[in-house]
C-alpha positions as CSV (number, residue, x, y, z in Angstrom):
1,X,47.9,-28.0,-11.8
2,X,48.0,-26.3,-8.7
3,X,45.3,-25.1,-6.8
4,X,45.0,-21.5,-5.4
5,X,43.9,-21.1,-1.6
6,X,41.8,-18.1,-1.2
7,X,43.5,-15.6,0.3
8,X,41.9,-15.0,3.8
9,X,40.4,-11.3,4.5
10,X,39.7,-10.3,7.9
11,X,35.8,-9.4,8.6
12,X,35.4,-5.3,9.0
13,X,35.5,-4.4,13.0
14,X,32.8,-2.7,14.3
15,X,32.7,-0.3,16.9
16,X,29.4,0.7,18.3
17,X,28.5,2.4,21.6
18,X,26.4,4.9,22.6
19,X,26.3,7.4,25.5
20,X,22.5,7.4,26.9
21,X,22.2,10.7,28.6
22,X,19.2,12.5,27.3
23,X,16.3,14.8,28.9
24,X,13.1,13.1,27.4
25,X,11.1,15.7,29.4
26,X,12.7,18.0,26.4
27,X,11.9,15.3,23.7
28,X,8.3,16.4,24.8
29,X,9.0,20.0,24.7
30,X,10.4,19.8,21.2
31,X,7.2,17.9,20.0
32,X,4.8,20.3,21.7
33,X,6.7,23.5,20.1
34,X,7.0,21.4,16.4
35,X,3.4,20.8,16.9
36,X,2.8,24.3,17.7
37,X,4.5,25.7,14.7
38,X,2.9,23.5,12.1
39,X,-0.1,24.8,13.4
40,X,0.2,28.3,13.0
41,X,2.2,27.6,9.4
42,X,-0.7,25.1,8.5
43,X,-3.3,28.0,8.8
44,X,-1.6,30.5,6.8
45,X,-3.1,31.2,3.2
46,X,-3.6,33.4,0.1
47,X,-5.9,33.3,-2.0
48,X,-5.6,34.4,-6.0
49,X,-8.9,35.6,-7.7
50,X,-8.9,35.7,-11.1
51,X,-11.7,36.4,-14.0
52,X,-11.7,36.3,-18.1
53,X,-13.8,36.2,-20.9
54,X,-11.1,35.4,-22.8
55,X,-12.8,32.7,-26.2
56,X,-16.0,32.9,-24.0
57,X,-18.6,35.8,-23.9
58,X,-20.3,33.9,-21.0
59,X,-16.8,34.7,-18.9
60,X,-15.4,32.2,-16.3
61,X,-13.8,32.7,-13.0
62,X,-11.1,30.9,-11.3
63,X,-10.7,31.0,-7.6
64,X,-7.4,29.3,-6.3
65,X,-6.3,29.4,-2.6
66,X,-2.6,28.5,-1.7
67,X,-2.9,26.6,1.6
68,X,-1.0,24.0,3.6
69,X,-4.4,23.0,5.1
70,X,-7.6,23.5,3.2
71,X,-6.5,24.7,-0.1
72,X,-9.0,25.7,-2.8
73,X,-9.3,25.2,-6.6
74,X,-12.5,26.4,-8.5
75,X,-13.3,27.4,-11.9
76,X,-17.0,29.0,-11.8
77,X,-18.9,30.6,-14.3
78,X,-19.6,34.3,-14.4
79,X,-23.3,34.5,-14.1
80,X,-23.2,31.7,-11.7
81,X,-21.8,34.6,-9.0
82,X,-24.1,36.6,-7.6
83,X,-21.8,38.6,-5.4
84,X,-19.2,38.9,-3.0
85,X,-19.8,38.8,0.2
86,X,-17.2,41.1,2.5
87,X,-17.7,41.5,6.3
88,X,-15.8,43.7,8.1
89,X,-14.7,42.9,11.5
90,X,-13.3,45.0,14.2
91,X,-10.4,43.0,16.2
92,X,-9.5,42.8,19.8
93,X,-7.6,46.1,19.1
94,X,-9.9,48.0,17.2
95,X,-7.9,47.3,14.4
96,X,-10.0,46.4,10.8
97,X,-10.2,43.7,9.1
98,X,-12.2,41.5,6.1
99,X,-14.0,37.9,6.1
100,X,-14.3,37.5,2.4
101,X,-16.9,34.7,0.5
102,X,-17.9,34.2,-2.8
103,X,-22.0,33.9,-2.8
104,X,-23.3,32.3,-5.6
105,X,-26.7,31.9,-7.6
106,X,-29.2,28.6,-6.2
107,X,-28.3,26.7,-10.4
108,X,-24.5,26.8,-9.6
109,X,-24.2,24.2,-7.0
110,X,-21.9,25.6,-4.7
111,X,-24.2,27.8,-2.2
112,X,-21.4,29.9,-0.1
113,X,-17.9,29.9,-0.6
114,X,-15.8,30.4,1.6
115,X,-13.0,32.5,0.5
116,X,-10.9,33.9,3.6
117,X,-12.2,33.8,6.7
118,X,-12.2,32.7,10.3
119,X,-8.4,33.1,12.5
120,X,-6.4,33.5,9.5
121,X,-8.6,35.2,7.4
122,X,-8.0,38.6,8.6
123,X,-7.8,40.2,4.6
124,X,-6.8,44.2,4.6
125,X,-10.6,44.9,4.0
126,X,-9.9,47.8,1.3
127,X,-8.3,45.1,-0.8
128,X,-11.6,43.0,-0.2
129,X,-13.7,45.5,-0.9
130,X,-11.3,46.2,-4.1
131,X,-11.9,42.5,-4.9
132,X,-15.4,42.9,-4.8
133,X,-15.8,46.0,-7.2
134,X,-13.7,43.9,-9.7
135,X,-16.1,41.3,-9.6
136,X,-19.3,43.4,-10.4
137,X,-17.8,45.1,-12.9
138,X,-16.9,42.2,-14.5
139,X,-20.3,40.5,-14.6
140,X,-21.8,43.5,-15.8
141,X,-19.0,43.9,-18.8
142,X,-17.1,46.8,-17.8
143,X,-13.7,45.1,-17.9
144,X,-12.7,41.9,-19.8
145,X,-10.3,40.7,-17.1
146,X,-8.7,40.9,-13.9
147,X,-6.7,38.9,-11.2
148,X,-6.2,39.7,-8.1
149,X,-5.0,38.6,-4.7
150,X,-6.3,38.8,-1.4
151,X,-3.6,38.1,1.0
152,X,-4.0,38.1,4.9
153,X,-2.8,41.1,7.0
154,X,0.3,41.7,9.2
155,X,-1.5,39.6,12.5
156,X,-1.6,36.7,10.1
157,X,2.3,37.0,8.9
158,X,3.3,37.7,12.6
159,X,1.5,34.3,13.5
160,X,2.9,32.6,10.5
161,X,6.6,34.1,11.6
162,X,6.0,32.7,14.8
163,X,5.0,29.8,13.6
164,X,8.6,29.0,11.6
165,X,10.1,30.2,14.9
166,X,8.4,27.1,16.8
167,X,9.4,25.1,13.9
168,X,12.8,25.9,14.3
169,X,13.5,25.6,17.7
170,X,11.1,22.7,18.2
171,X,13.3,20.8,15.8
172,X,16.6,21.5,16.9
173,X,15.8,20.6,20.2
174,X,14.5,17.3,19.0
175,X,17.8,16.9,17.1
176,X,19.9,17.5,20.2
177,X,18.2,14.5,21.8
178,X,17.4,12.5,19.6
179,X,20.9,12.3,18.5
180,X,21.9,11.4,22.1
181,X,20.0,8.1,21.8
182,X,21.3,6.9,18.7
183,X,24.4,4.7,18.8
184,X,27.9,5.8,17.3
185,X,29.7,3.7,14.5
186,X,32.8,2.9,13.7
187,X,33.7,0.6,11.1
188,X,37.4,-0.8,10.4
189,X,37.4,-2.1,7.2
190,X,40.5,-4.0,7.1
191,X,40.5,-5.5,3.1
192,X,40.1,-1.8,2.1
193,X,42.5,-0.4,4.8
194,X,40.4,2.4,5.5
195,X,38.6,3.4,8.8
196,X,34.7,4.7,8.2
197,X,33.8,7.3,10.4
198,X,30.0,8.7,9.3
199,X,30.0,9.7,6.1
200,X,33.8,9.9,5.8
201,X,36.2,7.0,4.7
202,X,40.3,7.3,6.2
203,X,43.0,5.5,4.9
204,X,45.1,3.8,7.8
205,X,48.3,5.2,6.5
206,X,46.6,9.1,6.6
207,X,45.7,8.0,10.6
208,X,48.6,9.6,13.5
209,X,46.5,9.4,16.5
210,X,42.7,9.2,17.4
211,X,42.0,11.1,20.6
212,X,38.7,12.0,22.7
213,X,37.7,15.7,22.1
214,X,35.9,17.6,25.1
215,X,32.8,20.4,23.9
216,X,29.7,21.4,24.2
217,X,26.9,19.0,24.3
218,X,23.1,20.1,23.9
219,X,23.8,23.1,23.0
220,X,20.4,24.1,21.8
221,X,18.2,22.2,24.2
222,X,20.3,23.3,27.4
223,X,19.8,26.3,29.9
224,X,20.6,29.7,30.2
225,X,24.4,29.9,31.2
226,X,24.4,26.5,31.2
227,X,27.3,24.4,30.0
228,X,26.8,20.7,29.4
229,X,30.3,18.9,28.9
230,X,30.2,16.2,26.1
231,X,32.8,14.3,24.2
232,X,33.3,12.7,20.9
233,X,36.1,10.6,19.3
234,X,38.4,12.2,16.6
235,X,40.8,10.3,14.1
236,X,43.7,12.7,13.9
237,X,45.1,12.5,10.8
238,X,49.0,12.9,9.2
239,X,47.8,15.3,6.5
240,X,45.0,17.5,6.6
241,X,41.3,18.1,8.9
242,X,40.6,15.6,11.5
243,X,37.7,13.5,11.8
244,X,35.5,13.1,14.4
245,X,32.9,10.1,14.6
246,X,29.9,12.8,14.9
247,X,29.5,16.3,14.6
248,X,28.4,16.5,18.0
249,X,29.9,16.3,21.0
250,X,27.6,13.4,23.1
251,X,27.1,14.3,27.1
252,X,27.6,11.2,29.3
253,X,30.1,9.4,30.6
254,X,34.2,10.3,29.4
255,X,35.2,6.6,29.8
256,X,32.5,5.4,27.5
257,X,33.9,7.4,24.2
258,X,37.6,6.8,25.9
259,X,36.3,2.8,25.3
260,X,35.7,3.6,21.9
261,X,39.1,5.0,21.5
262,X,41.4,2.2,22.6
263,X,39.4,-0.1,20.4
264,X,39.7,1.5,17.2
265,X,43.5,2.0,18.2
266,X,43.5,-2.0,18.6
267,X,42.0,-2.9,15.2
268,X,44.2,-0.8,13.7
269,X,47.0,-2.8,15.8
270,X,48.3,0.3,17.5
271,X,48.5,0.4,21.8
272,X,45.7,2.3,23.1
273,X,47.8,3.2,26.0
């Protein structure tokens, strides 16, 4: 009997490097707008007021506010309400608007609810007062059931608008540099034969070149008019779309990405002349 050597597989080659050129005075930026925006989304609401007597005579409300922050889910029984409460309010405008809270009677428990109210709480105060007359007819038996909904008013969606606008831009800008700190890999994986660039895998025998593109870098994060020159490293292949190590082109230094280059080209046992 013979015995069989192992046939020796060379170790994957990794290429890592990254270009450290970054404005962390906008990482701050970023958080502060993020922040921003979650704040004025956090605080938008409606709320969905709803009463039966549906298999109970006694009747039953349910009172459910959709909410990021400070939701709201109550079931209540009819002749534990004594009313509800709607305040108008005049805004900085002159323009109208409704607090709205449920009161209820000393044996239910609850005391005061609070319903809409406060900086986001501006509710249309006809719909309010709508809400209300609902409510008393119900206790007193004139209608069996209703539901209805007692949204905030345009002030509130323009805030909440605003608010996915902060989110937005606070986030891409985040993206732009946090991207620029994280490192860049390459992996040759030599048993397989293939060359991993992010989440795509190329054969060696697909691979004709690999270059150093020149773009745009920060593109979202930078200033008006201005242009920030950034790089990235592209397989070119035979057949088909090239590849490039990330989907955005990293601002630094040309000679850095260029290093990057020349060292895939020598694991693949090409010159990187």
């Amino acid at each position: 009997m013979y015995r069989q050597h192992a046939r020796f597989k060379k170790p994957p080659t990794l290429i890592e490097y990254r270009t450290r050129w970054f404005r962390p005075w906008l990482i701050i930026v970023g958080l502060g707008l993020f922040v921003g925006g979650l704040v004025a989304v956090g605080g938008h609401h409606a709320t969905l007021l709803s009463c039966s007597r549906a298999g109970d005579e006694r009747g039953s409300c349910h009172v459910r506010r959709y909410a990021l922050v400070g939701s709201l889910d109550l079931d209540i029984f009819a002749d534990h309400i004594a009313t509800l409460d709607v305040k108008i309010r005049t805004g900085s405008k002159g323009g109208k608007y409704a607090n709205v809270y449920l009161v209820t009677t000393p044996s239910s428990g609850y005391g005061v609810i609070d319903v809409e109210s406060g900086t986001w709480g501006n509710i249309n105060p006809e719909r309010a007062l709508d809400a209300r007359a609902r409510i008393d007819a119900f206790k007193v038996g004139r209608i069996q059931a209703f539901e209805t909904w007692l949204t905030p008013g345009f002030n509130t969606l323009a805030l909440t608008i605003m608010g996915l606008v902060l989110l937005g831009l606070g986030g891409t800008i985040l993206r732009d540099q946090i991207r620029q700190i994280l490192p860049i890999r390459i992996v040759v994986d030599h048993a397989r034969e293939v060359v991993v660039l992010s989440q795509h895998e190329v054969p060696f025998d697909e691979i004709d070149d690999v270059t150093v593109e020149l773009g745009r870098a920060h593109y979202w994060s930078s200033g008006k008019n201005e242009y920030i020159p950034g790089h990235r490293v592209v397989v070119v292949r035979k057949f088909g779309d090239d590849i490039p190590a990330t989907k955005d082109f990293r601002a630094g230094d040309h000679q850095v990405h260029d290093g990057a280059r020349k060292a895939l080209l020598r694991a693949l046992g090409r010159d990187p002349s």
